[in-house]
MARPARO-959315 format. One record per residue (C-alpha): x, y, z. Coordinates in nm, 4 decimals. Example, Ala and Ser with C-alpha at 12.3 -4.5 7.8 and 13.67 -1.06 7.14 Angstrom:
TIVEX         X         Y         Z
TIVEX    1.2300   -0.4500    0.7800
TIVEX    1.3670   -0.1060    0.7140
% end
This chain:
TIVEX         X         Y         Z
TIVEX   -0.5769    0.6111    1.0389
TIVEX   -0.6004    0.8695    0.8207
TIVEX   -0.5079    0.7118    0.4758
TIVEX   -0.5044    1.0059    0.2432
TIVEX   -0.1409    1.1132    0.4237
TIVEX   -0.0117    0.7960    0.2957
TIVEX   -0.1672    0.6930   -0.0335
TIVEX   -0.2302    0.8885   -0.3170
TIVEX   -0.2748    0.8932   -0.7144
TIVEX   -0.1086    1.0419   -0.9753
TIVEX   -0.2047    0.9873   -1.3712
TIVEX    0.1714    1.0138   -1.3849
TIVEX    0.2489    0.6843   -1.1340
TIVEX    0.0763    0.3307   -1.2740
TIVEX   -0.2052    0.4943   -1.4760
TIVEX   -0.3399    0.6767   -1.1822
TIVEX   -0.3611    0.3472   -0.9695
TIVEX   -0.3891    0.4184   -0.5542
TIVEX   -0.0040    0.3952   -0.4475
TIVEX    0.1682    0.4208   -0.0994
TIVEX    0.2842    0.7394   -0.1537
TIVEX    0.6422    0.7930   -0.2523
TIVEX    0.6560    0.3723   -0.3707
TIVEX    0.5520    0.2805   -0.6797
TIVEX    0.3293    0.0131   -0.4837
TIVEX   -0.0599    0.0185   -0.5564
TIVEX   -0.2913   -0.0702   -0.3216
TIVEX   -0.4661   -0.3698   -0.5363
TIVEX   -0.1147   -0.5336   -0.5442
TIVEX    0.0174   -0.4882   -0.1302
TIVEX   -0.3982   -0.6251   -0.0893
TIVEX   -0.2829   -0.9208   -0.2776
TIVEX    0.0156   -1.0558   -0.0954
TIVEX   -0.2239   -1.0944    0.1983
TIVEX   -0.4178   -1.2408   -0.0093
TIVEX   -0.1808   -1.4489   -0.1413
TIVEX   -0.1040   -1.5823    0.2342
TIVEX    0.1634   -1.2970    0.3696
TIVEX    0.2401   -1.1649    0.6591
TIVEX    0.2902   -0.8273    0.8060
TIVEX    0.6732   -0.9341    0.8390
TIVEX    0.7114   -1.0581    0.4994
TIVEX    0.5783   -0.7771    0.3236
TIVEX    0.7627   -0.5203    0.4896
TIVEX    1.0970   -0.7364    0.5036
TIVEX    1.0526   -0.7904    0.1019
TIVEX    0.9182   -0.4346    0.0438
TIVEX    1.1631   -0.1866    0.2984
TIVEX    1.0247    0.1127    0.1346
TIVEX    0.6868    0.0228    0.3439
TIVEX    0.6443    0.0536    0.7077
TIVEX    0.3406   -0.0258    0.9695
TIVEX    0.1689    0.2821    0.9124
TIVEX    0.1649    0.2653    0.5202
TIVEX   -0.0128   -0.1089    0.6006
TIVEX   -0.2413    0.0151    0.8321
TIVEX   -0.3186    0.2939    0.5640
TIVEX   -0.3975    0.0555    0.2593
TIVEX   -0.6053   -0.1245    0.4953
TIVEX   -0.8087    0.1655    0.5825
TIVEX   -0.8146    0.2878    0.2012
TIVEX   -0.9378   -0.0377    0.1211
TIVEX   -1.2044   -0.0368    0.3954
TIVEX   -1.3345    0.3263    0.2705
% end
């Protein structure tokens, strides 16, 4: 997975925070909700904006 096609910072978008690119979603907070307990299906039912590959790309930012 090549996560730099999918997340991104801007100073401009949460103070420069890593963000699924065209969401205002950072990395630190998706990485929460699993942390929290949530599943694949719940996140991207609550957040529609996201898909698989976005998941599988803040999972590979995170492992960077």
């Amino acid at each position: 997975m090549e996560w730099h096609q999918r997340i991104h910072s801007d100073p401009e978008i949460l103070l420069g925070k890593p963000v699924v690119k065209g969401t205002r979603l950072s990395v630190d907070f998706i990485l929460s909700l699993f942390a929290a307990g949530w599943t694949e299906q719940q996140v991207l039912e609550n957040y529609p904006t996201l898909n698989r590959e976005d998941l599988q790309a803040v999972f590979a930012y995170w492992q960077k």
